[in-house]
C-alpha positions as CSV (number, residue, x, y, z in Angstrom):
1,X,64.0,152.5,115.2
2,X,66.6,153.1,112.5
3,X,69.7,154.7,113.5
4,X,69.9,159.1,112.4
5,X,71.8,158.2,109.6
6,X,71.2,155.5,106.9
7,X,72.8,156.8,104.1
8,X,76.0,158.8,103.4
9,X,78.4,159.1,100.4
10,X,81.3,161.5,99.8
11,X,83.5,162.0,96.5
12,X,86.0,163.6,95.3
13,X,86.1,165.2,91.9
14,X,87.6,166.4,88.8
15,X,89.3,169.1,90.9
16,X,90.3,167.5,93.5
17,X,93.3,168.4,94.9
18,X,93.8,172.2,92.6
19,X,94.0,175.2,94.8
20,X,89.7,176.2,95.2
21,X,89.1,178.6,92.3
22,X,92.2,177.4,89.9
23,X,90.8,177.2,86.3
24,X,87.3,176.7,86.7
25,X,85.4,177.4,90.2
26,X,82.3,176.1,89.3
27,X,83.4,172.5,88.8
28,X,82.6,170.4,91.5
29,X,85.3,169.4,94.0
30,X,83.7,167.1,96.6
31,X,79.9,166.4,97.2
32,X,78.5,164.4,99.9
33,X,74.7,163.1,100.4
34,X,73.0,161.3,103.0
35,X,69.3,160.9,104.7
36,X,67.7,160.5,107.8
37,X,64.7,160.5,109.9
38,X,63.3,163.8,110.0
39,X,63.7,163.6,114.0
40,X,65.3,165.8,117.0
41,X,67.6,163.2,117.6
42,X,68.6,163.5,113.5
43,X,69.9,167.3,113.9
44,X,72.7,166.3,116.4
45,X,74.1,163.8,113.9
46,X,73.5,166.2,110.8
47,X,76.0,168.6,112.6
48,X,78.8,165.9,113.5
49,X,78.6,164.5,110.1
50,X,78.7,167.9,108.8
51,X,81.6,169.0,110.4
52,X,83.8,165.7,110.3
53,X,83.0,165.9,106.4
54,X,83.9,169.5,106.2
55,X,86.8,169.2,107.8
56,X,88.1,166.1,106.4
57,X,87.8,168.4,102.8
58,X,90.0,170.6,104.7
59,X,87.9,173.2,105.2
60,X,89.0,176.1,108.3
61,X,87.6,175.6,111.0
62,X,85.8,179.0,111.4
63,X,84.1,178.5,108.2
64,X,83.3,174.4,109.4
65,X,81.4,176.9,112.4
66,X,79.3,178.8,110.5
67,X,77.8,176.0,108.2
68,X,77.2,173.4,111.3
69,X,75.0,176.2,112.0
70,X,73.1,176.6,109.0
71,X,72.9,172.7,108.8
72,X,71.2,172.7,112.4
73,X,68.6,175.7,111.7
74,X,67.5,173.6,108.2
75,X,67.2,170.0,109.9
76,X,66.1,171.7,112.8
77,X,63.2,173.0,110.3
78,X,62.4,169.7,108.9
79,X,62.1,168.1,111.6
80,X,60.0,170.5,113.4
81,X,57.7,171.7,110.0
82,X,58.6,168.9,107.3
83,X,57.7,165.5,106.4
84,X,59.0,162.1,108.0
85,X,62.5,161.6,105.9
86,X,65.1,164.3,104.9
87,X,68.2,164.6,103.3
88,X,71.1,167.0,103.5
89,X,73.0,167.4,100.3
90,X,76.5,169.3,100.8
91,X,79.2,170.4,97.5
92,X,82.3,171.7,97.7
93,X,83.0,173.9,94.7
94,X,86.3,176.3,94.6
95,X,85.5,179.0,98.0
96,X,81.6,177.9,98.0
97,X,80.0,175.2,99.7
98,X,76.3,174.4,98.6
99,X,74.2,172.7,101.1
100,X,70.3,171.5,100.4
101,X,68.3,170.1,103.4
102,X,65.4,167.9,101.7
103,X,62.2,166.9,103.8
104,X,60.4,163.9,101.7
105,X,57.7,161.4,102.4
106,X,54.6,161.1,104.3
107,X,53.1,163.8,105.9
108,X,53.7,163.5,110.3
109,X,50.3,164.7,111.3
110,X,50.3,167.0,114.7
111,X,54.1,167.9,113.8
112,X,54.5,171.9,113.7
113,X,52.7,171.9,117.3
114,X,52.9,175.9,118.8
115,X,56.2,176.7,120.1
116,X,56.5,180.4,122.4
117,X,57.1,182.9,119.8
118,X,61.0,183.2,122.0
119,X,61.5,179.6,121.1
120,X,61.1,179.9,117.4
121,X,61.0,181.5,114.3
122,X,64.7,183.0,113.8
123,X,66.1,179.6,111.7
124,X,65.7,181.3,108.4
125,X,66.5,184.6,109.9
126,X,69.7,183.0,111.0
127,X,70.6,181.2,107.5
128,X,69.9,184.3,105.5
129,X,72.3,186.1,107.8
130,X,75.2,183.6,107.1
131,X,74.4,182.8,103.9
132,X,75.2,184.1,100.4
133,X,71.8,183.1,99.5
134,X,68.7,181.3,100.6
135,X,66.2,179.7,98.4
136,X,63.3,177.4,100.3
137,X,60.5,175.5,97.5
138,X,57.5,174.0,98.6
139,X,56.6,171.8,96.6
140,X,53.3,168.8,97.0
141,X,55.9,166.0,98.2
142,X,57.8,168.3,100.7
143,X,60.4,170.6,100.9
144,X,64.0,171.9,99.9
145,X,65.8,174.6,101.5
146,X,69.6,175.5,99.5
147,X,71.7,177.7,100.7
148,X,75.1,178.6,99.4
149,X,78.4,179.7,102.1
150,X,81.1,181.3,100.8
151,X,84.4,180.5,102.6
152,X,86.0,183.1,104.1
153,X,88.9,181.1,105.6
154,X,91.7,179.8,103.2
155,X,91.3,176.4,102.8
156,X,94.5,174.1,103.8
């Protein structure tokens, strides 16, 4: 078995360093990428990667909350609905932080097995609460789910 996470990049850019927002908010100040077995044991990592990279950007720690949790409902969802590899895909951009969770590959036969209504279906419910926006496409080779956070901490 491979270990959760097999992949992971992080850089800084252009506007790295400028108070989030100076000049221009939509350039890109940090992005990070990385892929992993669309498995339980792959959510757990998601979140600690999540938050170490989050906070490392210097990101508050009330905001590094809220998206651990919208990282864990959309791996959560791949793994339990989505096709054997995924990919989380997180930018830093002035007060917004994008993140995209990617399901890819073959499809796992016998995968979204029935799960007591009490035990499921409130992970989008949850994201669309905390997010700015939700977007999920289907497409024939799997599935991407973005959602954008806006920080409501200052950043230090």
């Amino acid at each position: 078995m491979r270990p959760p996470v097999h992949a992971a990049t992080s850089t800084d850019g252009p506007q790295a360093g400028k108070q989030p927002g100076a000049d221009t908010p939509w350039a890109f100040q940090r992005q990070a990428h990385w892929e992993m077995p669309a498995q339980p044991q792959s959510v757990p990592a998601a979140r600690r990667c999540t938050a170490l990279l989050l906070s490392s950007w210097g990101v508050a720690p009330e905001d590094v909350e809220q998206i651990v949790l919208l990282v864990s409902e959309l791996t959560t969802n791949s793994t339990l609905h989505g096709r054997r590899d995924m990919s989380v895909d997180l930018s830093l951009a002035g007060s917004h932080v994008d993140l995209t969770v990617s399901d890819y590959g073959p499809v796992v036969h016998g995968r979204a097995e029935k799960l007591p209504p009490d035990e499921c279906g409130r992970g989008l419910e949850i994201v669309s609460a905390l997010a700015d926006g939700l977007h999920v496409q289907r497409h024939r080779t799997g599935t991407n789910a973005w959602a954008s956070y806006r920080l409501l901490a200052v950043q230090r």
